[in-house]
Predicted model as a PDB file, atoms N, CA, C, CB and O in Angstrom, pLDDT in the B-factor column:
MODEL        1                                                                  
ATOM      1  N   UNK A   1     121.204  96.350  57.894  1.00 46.00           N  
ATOM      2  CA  UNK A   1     122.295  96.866  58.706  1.00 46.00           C  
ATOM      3  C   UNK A   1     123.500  97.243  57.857  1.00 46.00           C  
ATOM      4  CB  UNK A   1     122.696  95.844  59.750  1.00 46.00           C  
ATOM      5  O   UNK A   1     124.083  98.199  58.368  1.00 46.00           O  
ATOM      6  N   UNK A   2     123.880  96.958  57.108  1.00 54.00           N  
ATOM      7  CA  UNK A   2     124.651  97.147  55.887  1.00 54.00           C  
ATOM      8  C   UNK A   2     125.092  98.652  55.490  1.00 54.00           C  
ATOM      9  CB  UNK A   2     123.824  96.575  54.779  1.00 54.00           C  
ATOM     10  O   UNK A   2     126.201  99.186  55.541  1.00 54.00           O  
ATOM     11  N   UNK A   3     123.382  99.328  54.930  1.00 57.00           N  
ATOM     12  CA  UNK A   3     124.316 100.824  55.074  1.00 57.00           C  
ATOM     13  C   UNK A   3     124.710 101.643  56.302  1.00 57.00           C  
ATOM     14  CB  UNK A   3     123.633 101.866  54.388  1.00 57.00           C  
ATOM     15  O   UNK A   3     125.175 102.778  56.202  1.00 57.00           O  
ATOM     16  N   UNK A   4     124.534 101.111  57.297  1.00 60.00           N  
ATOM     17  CA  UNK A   4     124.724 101.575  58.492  1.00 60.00           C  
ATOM     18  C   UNK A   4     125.970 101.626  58.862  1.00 60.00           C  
ATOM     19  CB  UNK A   4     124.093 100.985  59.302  1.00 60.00           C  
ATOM     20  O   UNK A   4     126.558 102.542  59.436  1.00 60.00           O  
ATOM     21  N   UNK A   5     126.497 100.235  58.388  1.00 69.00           N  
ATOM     22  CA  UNK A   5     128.114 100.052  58.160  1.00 69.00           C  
ATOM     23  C   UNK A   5     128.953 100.605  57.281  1.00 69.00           C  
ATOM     24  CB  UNK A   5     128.412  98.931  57.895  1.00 69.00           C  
ATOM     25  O   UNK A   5     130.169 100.499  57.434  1.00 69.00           O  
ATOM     26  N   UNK A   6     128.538 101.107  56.493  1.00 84.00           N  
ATOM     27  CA  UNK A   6     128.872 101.339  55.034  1.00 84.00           C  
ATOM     28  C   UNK A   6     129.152 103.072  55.194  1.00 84.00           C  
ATOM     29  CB  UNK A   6     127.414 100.803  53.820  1.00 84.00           C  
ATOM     30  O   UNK A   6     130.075 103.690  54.663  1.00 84.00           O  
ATOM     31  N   UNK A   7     128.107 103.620  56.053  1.00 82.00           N  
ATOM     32  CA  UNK A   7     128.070 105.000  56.222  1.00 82.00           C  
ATOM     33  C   UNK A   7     129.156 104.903  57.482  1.00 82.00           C  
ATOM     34  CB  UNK A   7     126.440 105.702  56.509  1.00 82.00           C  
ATOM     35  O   UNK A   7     130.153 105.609  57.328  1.00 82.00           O  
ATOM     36  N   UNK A   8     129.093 104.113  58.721  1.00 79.00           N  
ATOM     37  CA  UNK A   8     130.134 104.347  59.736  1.00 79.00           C  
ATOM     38  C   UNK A   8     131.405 104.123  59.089  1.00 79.00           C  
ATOM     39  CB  UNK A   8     129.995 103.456  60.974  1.00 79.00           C  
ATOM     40  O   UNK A   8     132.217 104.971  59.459  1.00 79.00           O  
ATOM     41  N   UNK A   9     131.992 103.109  58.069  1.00 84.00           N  
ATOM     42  CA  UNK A   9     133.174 103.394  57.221  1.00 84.00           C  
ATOM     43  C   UNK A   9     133.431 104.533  56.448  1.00 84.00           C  
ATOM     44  CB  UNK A   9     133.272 102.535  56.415  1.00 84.00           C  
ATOM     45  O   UNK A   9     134.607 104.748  56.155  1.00 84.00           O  
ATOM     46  N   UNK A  10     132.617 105.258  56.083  1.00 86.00           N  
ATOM     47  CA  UNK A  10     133.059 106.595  55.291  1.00 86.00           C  
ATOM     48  C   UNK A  10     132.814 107.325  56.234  1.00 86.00           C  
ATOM     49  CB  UNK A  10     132.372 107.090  53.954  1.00 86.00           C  
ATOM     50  O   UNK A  10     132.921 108.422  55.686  1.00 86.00           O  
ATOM     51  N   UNK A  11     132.475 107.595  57.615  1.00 80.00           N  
ATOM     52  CA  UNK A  11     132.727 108.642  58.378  1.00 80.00           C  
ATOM     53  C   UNK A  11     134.120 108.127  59.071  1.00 80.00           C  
ATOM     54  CB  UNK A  11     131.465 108.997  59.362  1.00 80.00           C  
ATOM     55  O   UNK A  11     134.691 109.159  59.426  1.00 80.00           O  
ATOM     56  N   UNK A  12     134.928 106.987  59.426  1.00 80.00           N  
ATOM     57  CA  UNK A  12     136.296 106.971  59.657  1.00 80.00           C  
ATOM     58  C   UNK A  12     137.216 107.193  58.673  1.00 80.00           C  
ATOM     59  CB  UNK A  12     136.595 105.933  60.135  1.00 80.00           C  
ATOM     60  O   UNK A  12     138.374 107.491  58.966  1.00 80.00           O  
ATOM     61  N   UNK A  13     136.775 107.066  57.326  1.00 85.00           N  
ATOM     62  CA  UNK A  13     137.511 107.017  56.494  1.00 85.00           C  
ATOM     63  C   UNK A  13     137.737 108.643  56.264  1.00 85.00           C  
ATOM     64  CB  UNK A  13     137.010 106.121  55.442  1.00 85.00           C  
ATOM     65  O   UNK A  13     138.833 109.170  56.075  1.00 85.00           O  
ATOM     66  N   UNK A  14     136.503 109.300  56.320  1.00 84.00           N  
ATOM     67  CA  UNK A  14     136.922 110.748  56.253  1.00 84.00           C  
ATOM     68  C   UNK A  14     137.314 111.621  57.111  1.00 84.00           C  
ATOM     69  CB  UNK A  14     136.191 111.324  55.869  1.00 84.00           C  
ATOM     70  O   UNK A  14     137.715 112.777  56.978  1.00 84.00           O  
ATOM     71  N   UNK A  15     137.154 110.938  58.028  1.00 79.00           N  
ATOM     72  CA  UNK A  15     138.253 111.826  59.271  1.00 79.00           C  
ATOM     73  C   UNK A  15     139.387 111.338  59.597  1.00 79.00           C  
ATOM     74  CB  UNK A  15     137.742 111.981  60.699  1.00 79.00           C  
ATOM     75  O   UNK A  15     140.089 112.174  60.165  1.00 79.00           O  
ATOM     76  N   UNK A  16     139.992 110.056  59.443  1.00 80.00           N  
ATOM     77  CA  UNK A  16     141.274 109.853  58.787  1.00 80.00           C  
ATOM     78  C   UNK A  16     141.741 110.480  58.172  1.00 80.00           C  
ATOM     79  CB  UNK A  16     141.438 109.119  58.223  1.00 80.00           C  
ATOM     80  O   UNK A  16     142.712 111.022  58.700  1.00 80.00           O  
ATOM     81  N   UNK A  17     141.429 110.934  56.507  1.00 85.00           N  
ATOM     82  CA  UNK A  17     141.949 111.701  55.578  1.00 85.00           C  
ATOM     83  C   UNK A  17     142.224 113.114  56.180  1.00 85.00           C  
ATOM     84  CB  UNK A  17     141.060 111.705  54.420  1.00 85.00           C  
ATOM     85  O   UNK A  17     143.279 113.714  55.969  1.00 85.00           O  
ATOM     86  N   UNK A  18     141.158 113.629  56.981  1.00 81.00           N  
ATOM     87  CA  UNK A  18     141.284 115.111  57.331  1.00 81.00           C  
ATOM     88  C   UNK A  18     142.777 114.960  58.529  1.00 81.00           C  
ATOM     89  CB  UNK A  18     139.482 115.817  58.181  1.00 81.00           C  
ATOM     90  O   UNK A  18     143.705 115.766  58.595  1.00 81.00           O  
ATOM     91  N   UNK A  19     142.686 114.267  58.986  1.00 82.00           N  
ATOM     92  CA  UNK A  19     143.236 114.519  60.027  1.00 82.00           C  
ATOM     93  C   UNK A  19     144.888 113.583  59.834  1.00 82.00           C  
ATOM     94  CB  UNK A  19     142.116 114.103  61.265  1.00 82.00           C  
ATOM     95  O   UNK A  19     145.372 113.393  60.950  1.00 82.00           O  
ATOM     96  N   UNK A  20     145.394 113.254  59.178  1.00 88.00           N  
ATOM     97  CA  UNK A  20     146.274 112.614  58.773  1.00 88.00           C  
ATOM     98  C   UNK A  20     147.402 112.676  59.032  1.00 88.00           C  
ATOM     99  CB  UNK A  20     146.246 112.616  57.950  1.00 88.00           C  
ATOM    100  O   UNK A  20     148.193 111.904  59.573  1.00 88.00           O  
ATOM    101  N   UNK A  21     147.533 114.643  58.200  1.00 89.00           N  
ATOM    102  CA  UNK A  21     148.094 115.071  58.419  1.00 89.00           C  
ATOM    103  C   UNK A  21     149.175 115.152  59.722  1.00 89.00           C  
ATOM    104  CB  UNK A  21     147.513 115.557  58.083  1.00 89.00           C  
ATOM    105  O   UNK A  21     150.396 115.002  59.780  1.00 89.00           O  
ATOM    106  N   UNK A  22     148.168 115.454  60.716  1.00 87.00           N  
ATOM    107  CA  UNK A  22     148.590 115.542  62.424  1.00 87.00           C  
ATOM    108  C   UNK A  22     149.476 114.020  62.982  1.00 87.00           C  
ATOM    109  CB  UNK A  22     146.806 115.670  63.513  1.00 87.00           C  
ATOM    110  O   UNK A  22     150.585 114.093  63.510  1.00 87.00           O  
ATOM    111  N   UNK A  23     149.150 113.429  62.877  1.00 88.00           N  
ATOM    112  CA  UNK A  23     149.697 111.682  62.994  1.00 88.00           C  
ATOM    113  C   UNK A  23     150.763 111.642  62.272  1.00 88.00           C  
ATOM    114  CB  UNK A  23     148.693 110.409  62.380  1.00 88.00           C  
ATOM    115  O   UNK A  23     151.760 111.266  62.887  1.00 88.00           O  
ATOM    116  N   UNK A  24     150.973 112.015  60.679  1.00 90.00           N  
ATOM    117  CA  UNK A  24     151.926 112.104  59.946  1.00 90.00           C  
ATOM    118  C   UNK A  24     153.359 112.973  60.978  1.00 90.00           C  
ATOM    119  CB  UNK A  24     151.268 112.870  58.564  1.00 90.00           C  
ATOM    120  O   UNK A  24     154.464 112.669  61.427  1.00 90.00           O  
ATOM    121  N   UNK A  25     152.619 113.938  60.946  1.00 92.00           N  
ATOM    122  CA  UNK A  25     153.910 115.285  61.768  1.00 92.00           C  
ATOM    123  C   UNK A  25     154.230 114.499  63.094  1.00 92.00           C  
ATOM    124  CB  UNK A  25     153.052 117.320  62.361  1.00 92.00           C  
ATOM    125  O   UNK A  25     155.374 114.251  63.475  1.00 92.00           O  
ATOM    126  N   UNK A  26     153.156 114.164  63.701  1.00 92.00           N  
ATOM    127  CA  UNK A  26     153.782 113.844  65.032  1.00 92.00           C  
ATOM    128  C   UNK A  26     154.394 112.287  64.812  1.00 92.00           C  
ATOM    129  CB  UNK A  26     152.559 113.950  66.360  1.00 92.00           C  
ATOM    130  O   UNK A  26     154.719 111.954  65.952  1.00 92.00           O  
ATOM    131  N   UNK A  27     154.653 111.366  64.058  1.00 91.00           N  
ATOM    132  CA  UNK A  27     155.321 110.217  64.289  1.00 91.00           C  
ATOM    133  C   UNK A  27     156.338 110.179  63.607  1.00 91.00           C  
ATOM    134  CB  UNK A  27     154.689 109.182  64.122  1.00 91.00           C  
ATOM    135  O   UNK A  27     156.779 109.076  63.282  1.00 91.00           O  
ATOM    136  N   UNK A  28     157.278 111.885  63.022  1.00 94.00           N  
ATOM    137  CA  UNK A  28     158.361 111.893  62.573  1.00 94.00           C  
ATOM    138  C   UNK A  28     158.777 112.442  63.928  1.00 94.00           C  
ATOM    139  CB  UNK A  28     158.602 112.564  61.241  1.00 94.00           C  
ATOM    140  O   UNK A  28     159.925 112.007  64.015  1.00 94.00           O  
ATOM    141  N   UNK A  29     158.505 113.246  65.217  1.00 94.00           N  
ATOM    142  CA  UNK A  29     158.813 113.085  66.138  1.00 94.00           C  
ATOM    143  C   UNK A  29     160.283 111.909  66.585  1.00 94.00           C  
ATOM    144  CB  UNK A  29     157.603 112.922  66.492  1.00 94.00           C  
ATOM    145  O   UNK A  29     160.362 110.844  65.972  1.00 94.00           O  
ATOM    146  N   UNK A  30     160.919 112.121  67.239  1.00 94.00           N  
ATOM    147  CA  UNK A  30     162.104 111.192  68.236  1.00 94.00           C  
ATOM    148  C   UNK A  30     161.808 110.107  68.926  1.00 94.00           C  
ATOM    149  CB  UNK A  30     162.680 111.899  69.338  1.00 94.00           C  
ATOM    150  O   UNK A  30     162.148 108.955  68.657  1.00 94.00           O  
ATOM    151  N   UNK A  31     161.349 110.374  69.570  1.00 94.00           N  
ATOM    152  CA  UNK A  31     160.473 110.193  71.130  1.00 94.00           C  
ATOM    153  C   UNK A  31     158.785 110.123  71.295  1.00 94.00           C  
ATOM    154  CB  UNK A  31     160.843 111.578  72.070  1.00 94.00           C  
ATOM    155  O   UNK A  31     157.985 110.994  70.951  1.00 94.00           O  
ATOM    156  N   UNK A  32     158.490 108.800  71.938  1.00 94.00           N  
ATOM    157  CA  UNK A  32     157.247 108.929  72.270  1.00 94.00           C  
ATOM    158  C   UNK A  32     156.388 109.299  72.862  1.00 94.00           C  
ATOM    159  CB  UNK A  32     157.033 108.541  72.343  1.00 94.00           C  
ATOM    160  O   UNK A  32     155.180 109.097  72.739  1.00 94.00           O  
ATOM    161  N   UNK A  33     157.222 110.153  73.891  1.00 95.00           N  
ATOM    162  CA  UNK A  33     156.458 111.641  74.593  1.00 95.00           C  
ATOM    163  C   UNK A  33     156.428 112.855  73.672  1.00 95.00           C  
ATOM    164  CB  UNK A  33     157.337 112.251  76.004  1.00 95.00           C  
ATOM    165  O   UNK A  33     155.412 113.545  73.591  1.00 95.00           O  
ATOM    166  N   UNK A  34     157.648 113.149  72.906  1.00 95.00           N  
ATOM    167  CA  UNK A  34     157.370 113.881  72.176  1.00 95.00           C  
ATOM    168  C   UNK A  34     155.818 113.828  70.892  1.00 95.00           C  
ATOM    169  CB  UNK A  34     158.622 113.874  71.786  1.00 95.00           C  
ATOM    170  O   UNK A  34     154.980 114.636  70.494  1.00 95.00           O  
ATOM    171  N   UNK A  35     156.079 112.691  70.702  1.00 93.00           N  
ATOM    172  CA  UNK A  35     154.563 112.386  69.786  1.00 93.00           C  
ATOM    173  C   UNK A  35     153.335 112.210  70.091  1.00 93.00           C  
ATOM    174  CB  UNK A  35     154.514 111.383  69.163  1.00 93.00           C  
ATOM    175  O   UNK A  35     152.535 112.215  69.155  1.00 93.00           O  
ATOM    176  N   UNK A  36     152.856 112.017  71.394  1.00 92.00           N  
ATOM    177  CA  UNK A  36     152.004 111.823  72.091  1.00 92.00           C  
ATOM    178  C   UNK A  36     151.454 113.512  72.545  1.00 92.00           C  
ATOM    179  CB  UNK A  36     152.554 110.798  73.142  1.00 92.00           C  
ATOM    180  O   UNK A  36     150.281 113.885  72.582  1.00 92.00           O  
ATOM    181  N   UNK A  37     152.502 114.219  72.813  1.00 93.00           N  
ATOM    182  CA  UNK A  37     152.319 115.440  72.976  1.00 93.00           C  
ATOM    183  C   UNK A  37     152.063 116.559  71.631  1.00 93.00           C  
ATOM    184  CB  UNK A  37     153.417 115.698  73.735  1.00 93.00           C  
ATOM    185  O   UNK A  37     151.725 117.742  71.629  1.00 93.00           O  
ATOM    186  N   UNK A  38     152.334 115.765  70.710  1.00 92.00           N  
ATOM    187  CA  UNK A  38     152.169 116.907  69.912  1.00 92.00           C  
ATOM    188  C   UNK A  38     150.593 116.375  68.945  1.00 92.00           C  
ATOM    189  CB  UNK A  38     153.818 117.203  68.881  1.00 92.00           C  
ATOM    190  O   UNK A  38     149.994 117.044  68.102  1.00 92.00           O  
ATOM    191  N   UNK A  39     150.302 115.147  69.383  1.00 89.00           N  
ATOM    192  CA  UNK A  39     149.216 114.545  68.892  1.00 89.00           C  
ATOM    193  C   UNK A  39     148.521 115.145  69.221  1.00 89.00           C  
ATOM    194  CB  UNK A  39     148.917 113.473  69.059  1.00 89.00           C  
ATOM    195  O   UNK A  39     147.617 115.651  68.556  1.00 89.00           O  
ATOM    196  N   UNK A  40     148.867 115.342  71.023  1.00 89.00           N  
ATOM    197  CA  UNK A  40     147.553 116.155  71.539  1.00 89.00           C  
ATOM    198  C   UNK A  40     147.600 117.545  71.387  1.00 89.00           C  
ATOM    199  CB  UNK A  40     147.272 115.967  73.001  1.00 89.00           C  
ATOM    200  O   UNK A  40     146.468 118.020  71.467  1.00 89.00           O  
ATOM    201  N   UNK A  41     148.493 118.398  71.194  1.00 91.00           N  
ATOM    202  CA  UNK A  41     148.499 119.701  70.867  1.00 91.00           C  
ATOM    203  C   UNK A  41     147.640 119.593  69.417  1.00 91.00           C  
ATOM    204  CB  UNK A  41     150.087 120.331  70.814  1.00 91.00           C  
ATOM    205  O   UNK A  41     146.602 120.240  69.279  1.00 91.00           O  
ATOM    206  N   UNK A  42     148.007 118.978  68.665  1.00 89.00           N  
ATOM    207  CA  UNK A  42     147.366 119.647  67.244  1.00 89.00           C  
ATOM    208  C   UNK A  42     146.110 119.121  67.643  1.00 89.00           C  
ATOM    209  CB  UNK A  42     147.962 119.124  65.535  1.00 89.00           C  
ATOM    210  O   UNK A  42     145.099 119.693  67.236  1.00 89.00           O  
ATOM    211  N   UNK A  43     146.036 118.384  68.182  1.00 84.00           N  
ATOM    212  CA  UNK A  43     144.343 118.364  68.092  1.00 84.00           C  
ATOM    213  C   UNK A  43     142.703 118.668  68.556  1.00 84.00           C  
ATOM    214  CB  UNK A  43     144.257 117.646  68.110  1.00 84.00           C  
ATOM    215  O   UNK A  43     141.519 118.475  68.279  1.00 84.00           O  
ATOM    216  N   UNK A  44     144.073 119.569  69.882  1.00 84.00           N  
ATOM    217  CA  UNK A  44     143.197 120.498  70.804  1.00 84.00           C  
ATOM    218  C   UNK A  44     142.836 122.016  69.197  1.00 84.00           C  
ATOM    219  CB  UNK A  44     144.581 121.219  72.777  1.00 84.00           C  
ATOM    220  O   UNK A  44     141.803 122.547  68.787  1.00 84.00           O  
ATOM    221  N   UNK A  45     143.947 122.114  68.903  1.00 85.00           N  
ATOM    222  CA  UNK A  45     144.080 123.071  67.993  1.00 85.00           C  
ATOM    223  C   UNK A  45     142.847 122.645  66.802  1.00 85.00           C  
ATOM    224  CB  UNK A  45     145.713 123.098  67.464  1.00 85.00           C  
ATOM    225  O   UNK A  45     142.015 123.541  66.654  1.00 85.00           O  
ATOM    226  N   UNK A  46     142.685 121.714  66.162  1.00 83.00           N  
ATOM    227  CA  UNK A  46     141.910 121.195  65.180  1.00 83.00           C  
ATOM    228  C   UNK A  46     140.833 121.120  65.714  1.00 83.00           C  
ATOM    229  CB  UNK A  46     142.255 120.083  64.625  1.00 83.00           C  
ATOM    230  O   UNK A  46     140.069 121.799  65.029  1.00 83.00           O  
ATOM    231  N   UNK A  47     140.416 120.780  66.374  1.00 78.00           N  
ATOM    232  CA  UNK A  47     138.928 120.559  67.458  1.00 78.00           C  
ATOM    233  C   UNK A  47     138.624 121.420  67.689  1.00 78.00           C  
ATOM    234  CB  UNK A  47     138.820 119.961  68.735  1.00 78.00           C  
ATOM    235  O   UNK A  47     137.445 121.523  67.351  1.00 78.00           O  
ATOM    236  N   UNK A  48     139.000 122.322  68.153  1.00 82.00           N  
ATOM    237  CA  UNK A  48     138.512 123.956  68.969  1.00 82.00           C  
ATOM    238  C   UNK A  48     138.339 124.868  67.606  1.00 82.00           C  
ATOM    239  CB  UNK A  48     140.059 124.861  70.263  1.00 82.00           C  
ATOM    240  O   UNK A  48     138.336 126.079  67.827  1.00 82.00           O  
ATOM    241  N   UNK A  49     138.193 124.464  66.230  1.00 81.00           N  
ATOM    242  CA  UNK A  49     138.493 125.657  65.621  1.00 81.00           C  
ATOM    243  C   UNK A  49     137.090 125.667  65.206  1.00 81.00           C  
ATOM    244  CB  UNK A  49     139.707 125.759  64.522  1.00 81.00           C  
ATOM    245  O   UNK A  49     136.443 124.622  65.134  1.00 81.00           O  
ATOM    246  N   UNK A  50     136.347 127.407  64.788  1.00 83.00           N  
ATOM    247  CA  UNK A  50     135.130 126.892  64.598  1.00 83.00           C  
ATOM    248  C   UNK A  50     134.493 126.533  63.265  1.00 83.00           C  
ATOM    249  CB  UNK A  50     134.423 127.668  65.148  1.00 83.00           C  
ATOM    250  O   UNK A  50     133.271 126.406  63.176  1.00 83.00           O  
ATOM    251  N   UNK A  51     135.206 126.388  62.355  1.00 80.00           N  
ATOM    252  CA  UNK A  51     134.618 125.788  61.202  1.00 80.00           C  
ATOM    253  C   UNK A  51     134.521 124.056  61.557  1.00 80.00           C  
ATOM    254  CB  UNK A  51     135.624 126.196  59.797  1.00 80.00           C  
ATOM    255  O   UNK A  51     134.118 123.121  60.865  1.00 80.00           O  
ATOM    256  N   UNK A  52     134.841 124.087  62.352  1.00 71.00           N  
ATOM    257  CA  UNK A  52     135.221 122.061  61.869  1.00 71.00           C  
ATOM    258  C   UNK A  52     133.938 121.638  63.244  1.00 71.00           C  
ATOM    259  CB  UNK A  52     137.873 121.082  62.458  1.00 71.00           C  
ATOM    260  O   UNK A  52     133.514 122.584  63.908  1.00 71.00           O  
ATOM    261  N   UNK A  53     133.516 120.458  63.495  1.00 66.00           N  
ATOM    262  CA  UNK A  53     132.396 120.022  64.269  1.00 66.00           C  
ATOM    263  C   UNK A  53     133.643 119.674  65.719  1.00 66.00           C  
ATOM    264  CB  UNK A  53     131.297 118.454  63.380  1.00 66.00           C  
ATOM    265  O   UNK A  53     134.736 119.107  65.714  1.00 66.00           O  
ATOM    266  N   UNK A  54     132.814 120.337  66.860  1.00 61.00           N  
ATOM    267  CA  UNK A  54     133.072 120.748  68.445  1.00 61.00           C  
ATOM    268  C   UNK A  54     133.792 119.022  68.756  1.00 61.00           C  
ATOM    269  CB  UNK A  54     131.160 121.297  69.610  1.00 61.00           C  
ATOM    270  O   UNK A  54     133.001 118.139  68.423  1.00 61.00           O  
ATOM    271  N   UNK A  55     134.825 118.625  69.195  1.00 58.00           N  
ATOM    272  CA  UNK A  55     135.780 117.325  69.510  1.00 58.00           C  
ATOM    273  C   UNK A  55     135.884 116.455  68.308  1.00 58.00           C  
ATOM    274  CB  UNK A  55     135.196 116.370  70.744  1.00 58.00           C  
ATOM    275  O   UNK A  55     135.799 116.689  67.103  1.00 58.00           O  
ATOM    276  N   UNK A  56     136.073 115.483  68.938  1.00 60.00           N  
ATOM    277  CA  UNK A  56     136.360 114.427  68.139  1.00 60.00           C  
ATOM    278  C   UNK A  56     135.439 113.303  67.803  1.00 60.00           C  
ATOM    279  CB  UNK A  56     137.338 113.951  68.622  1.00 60.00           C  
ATOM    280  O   UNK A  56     134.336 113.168  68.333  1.00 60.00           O  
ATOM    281  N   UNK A  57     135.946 112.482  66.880  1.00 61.00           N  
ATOM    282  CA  UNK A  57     135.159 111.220  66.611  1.00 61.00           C  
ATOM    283  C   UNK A  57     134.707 110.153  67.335  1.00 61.00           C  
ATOM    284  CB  UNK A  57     135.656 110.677  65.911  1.00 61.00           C  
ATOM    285  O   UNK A  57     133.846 109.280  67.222  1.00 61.00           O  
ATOM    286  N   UNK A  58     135.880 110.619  68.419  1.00 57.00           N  
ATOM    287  CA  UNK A  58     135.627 108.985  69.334  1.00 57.00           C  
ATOM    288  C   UNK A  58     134.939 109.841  70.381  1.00 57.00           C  
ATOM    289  CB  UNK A  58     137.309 107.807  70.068  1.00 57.00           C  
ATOM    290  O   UNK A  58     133.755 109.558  70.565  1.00 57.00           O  
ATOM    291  N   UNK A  59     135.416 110.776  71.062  1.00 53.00           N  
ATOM    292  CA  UNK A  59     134.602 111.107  72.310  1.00 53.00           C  
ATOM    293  C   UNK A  59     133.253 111.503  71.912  1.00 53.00           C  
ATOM    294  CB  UNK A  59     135.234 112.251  73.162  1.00 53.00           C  
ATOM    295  O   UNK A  59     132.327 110.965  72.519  1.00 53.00           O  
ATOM    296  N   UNK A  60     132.917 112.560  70.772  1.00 52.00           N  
ATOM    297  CA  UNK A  60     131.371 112.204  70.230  1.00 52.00           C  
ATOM    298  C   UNK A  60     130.502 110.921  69.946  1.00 52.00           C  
ATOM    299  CB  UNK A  60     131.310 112.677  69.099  1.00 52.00           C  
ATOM    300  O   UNK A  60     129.306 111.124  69.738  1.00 52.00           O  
ATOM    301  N   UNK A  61     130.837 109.980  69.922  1.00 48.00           N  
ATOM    302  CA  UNK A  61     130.292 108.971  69.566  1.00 48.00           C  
ATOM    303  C   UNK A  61     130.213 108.317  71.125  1.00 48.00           C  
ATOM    304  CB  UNK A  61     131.076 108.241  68.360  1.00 48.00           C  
ATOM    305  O   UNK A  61     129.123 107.826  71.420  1.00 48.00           O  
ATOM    306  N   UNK A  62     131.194 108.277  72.058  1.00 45.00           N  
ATOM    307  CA  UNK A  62     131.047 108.019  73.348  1.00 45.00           C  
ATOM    308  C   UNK A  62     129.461 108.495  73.960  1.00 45.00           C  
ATOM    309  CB  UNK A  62     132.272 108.755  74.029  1.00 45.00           C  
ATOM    310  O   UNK A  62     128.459 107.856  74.280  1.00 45.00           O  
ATOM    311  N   UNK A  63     129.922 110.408  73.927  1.00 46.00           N  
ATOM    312  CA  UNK A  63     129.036 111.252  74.348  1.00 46.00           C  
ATOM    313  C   UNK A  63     127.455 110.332  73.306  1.00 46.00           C  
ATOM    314  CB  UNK A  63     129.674 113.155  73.896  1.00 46.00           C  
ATOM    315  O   UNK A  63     126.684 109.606  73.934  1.00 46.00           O  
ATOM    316  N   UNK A  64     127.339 110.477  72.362  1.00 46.00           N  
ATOM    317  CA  UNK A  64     125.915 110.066  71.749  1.00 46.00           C  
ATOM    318  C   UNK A  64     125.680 108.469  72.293  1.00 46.00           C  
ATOM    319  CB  UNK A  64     125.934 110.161  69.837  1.00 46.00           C  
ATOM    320  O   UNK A  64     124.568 108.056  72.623  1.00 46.00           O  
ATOM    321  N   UNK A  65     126.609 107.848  72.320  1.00 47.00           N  
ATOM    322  CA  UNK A  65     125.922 106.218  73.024  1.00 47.00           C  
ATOM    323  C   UNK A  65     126.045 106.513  74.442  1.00 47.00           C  
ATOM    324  CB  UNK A  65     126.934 104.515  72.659  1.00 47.00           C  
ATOM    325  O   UNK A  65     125.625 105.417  74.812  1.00 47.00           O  
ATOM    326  N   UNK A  66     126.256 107.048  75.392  1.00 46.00           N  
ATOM    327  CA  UNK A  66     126.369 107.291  76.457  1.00 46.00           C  
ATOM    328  C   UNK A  66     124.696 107.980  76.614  1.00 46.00           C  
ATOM    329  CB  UNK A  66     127.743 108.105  76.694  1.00 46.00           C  
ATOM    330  O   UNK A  66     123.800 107.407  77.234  1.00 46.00           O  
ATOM    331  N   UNK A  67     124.564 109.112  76.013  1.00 44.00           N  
ATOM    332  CA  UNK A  67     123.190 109.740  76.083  1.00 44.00           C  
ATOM    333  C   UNK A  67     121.840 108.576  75.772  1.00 44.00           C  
ATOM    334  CB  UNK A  67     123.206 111.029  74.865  1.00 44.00           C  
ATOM    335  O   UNK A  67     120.791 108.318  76.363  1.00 44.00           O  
ATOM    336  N   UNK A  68     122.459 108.107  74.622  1.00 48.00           N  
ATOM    337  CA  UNK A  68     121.147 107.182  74.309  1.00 48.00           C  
ATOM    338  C   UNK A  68     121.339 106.287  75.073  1.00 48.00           C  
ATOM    339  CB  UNK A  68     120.874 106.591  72.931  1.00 48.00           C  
ATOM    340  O   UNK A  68     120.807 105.394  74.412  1.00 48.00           O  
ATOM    341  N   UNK A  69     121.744 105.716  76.118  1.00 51.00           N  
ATOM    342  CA  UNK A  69     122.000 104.531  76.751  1.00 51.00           C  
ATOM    343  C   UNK A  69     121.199 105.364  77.812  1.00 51.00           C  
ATOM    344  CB  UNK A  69     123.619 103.861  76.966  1.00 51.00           C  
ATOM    345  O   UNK A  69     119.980 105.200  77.854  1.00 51.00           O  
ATOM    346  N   UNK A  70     121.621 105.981  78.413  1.00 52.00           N  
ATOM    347  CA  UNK A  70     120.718 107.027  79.474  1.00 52.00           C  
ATOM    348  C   UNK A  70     119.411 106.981  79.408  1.00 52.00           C  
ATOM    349  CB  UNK A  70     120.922 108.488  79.291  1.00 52.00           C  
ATOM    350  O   UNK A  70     118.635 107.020  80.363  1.00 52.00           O  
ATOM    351  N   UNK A  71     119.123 106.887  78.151  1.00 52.00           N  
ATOM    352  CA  UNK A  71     117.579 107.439  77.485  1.00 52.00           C  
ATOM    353  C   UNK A  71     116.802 106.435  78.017  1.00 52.00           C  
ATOM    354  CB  UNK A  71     117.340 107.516  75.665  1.00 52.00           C  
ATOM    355  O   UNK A  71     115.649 106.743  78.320  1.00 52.00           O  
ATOM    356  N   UNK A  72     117.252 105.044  78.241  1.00 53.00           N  
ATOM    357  CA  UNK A  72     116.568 103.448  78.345  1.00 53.00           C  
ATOM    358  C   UNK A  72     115.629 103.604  79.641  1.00 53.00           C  
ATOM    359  CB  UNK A  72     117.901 101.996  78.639  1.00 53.00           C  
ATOM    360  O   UNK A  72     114.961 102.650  80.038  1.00 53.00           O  
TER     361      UNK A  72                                                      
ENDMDL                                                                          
END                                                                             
């Protein structure tokens, strides 16, 4: 079970790095509506673009244990 873990840490670890950026910009923000909103703007923007893989990390991983849970 080990590299299993080992590989799920370098897939957070590398979409952390990619995405950093966005978290960075939005928590120099004022306000925590303001940051919350711009979290989600950039990342509708980052997600939708088509070089990069269709959502995110967490709702893909939802969507794939959700499917395989189905599968039972």
């Amino acid at each position: 079970m080990q590299p299993s873990r080992s590989l799920s840490t370098e897939a957070v670890r590398t979409y952390a790095e990619r995405y950093r950026e966005i978290y960075q910009q939005a928590l120099a923000e004022n306000d925590v509506q303001t940051v919350i909103e711009r979290i989600l703007t950039s990342s509708v923007h980052e997600f939708t673009q088509p070089e990069t893989h269709p959502g995110c990390l967490i709702s893909s991983q939802t969507s794939s244990v959700s499917w395989r849970s189905s599968r039972r």
